[in-house]
C-alpha positions in Angstrom: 88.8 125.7 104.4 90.9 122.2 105.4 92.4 120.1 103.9 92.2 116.6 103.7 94.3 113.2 102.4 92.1 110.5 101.4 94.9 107.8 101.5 94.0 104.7 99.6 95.4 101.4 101.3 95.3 97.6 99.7 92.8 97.4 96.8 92.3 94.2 95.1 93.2 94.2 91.6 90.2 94.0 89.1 89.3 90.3 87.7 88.8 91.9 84.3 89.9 94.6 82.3 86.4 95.6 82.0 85.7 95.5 85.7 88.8 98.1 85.9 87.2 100.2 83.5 83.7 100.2 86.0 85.5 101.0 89.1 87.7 103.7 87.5 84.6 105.1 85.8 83.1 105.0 89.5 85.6 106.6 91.2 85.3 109.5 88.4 81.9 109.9 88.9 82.4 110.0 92.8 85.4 112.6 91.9 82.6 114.9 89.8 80.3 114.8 92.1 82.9 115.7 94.8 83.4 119.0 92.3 85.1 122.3 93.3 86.0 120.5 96.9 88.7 118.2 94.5 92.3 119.6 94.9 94.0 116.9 93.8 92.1 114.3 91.8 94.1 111.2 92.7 97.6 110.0 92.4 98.9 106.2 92.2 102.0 105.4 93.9 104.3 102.5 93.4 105.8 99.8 96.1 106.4 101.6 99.0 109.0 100.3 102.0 109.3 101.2 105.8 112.1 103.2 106.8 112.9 102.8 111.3 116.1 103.7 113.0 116.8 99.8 112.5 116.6 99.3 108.8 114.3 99.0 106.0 111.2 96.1 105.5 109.1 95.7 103.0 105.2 97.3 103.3 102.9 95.7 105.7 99.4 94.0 104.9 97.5 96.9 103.7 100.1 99.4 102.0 99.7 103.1 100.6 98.8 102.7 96.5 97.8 106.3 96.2 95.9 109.6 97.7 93.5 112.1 96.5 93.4 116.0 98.4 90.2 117.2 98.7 88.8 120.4 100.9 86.0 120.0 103.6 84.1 122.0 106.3 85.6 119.6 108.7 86.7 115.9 109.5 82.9 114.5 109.4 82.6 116.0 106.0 85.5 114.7 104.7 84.4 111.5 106.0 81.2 111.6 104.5 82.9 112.0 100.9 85.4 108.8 102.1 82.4 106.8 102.4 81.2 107.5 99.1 84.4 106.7 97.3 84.1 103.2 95.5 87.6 102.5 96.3 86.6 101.7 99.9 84.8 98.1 97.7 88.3 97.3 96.7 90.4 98.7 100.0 90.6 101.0 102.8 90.7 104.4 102.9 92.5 106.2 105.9 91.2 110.1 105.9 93.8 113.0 108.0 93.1 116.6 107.7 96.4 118.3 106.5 98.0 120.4 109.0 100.1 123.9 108.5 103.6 123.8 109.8 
């Protein structure tokens, strides 16, 4: 079955410590209810940088803040499960299916 990133991009922070705690608690139900097709949960990443033949620059408007794996029947699928993610209140999700080398 493919593979597929579910890259998170931008996200407002939370106003609250308690509104944190509702959209993580969100995004774990989405997670459970995405069951057996979960390969990789989720991980955060930190301040990322873009790296050209002509130097380095800081991230652009919308930067990569983490990624979750997840397997589907095919690219619709996988965007069907995107859709349902509560991140996409908070940010943008950009969905690739992972390719063999």
């Amino acid at each position: 079955m493919p593979q597929y990133i579910l890259a998170y991009r931008g996200g407002r922070q939370p106003d609250t410590p308690e509104e944190g705690k509702a959209q993580m608690q969100r995004w774990k139900t989405w997670l459970g209810d995405l069951g057996d097709a979960v390969v990789n949960p989720g991980t955060p990443l930190g301040t990322s940088r873009f790296v050209t033949a002509s130097g380095v620059s800081e991230s652009g408007p919308e930067p990569l803040t983490g990624y979750s794996i997840i397997n589907a029947d095919d690219m619709e699928s996988a965007l069907t499960a995107a859709k349902a993610c509560p991140f996409a209140e908070i940010g943008t999700l950009e969905v690739a299916e992972i390719k063999s080398m």
